[in-house]
C-alpha positions in Angstrom: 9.6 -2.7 -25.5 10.5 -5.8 -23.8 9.7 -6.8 -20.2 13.2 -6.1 -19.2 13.1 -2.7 -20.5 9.9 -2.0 -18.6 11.6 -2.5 -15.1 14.7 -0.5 -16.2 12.5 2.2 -17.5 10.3 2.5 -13.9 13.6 1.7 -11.9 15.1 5.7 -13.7 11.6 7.1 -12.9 11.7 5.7 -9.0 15.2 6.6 -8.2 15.0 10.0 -9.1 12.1 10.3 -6.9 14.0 8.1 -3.8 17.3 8.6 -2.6 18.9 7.3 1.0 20.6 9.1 3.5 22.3 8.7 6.8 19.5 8.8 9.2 17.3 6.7 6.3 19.5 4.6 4.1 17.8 3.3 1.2 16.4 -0.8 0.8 17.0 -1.8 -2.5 15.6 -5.2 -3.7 16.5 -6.9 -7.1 15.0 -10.2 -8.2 16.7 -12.5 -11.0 15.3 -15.6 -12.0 16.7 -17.8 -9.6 17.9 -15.0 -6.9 17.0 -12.2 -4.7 18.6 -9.4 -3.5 18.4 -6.6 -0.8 20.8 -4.4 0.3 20.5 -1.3 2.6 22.5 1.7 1.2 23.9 5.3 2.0 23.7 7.0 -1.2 25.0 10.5 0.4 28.2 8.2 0.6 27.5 5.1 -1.7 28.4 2.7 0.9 26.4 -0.7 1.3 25.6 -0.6 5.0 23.8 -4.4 5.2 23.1 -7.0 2.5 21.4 -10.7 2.1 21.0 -12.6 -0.9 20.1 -16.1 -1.6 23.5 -16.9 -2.9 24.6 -16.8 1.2 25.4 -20.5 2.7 22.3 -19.8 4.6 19.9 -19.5 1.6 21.7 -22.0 -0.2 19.6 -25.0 0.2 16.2 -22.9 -0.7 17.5 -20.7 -3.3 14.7 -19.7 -5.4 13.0 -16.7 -6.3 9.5 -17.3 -4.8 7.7 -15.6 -2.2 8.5 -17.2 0.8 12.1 -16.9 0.4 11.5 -13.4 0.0 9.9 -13.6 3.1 13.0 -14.9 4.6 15.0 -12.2 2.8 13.0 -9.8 4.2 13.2 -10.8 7.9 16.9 -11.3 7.4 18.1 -7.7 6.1 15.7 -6.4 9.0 17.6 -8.2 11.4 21.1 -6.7 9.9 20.1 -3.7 9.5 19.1 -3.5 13.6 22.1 -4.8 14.4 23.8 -2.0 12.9 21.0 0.6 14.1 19.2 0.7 11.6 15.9 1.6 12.3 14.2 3.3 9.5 14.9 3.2 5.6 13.2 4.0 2.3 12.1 1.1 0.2 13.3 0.7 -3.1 11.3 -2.0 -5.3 14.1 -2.0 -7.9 11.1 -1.0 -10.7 9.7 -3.9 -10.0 5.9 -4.0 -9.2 4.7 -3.6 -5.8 2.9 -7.4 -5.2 3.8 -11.0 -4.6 7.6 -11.9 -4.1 8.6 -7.3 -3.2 5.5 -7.1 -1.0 6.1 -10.3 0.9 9.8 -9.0 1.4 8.6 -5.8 2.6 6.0 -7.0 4.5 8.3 -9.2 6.5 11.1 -6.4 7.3 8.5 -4.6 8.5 7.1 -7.0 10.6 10.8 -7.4 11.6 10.5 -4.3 12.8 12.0 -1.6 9.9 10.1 0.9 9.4 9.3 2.5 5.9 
């Protein structure tokens, strides 16, 4: 099995274990070679509720996959998702492993203040 496969293969084996709702939509986060992704979704109604990625006019100048623009990622969807009252979600690290470039996002939407 190849790396790719991996990811897909832990991605099926979280999501049938984490699901979003109204109340706690769900933070997904996908990372591509040269981009990264978050989104906050309802699932109940498979509606995107915020989203940030580095292919935004904001991110443009920076856009690379590293850890501190996940850190700007992070802080970002925090602040979207507050603005639409968002308060609480559950993470979703896309299969991905829980360290460098997902924790850094994570840690800063929560330091943004959304909890999870």
């Amino acid at each position: 099995m190849n790396r790719k496969r991996i990811t897909a293969v832990r991605h099926e084996r979280i999501r049938k274990k984490v699901s979003g709702t109204g109340q706690r939509p769900r933070l997904a986060v996908h990372f591509s070679g040269r981009h990264i992704y978050a989104q906050v979704i309802n699932d109940e109604t498979g509606t995107t509720l915020a989203s940030v990625n580095t292919t935004e006019d904001t991110f443009r100048d920076t856009a690379k996959a590293n850890s501190d623009t996940a850190t700007r990622v992070g802080t970002a969807i925090a602040q979207r998702a507050k603005e639409k009252s968002i308060a609480s979600v559950v993470f979703d690290r896309g299969g991905f492993r829980f360290h460098g470039k997902v924790k850094a996002l994570a840690d800063a939407a929560r330091a943004e203040g959304l909890n999870f």
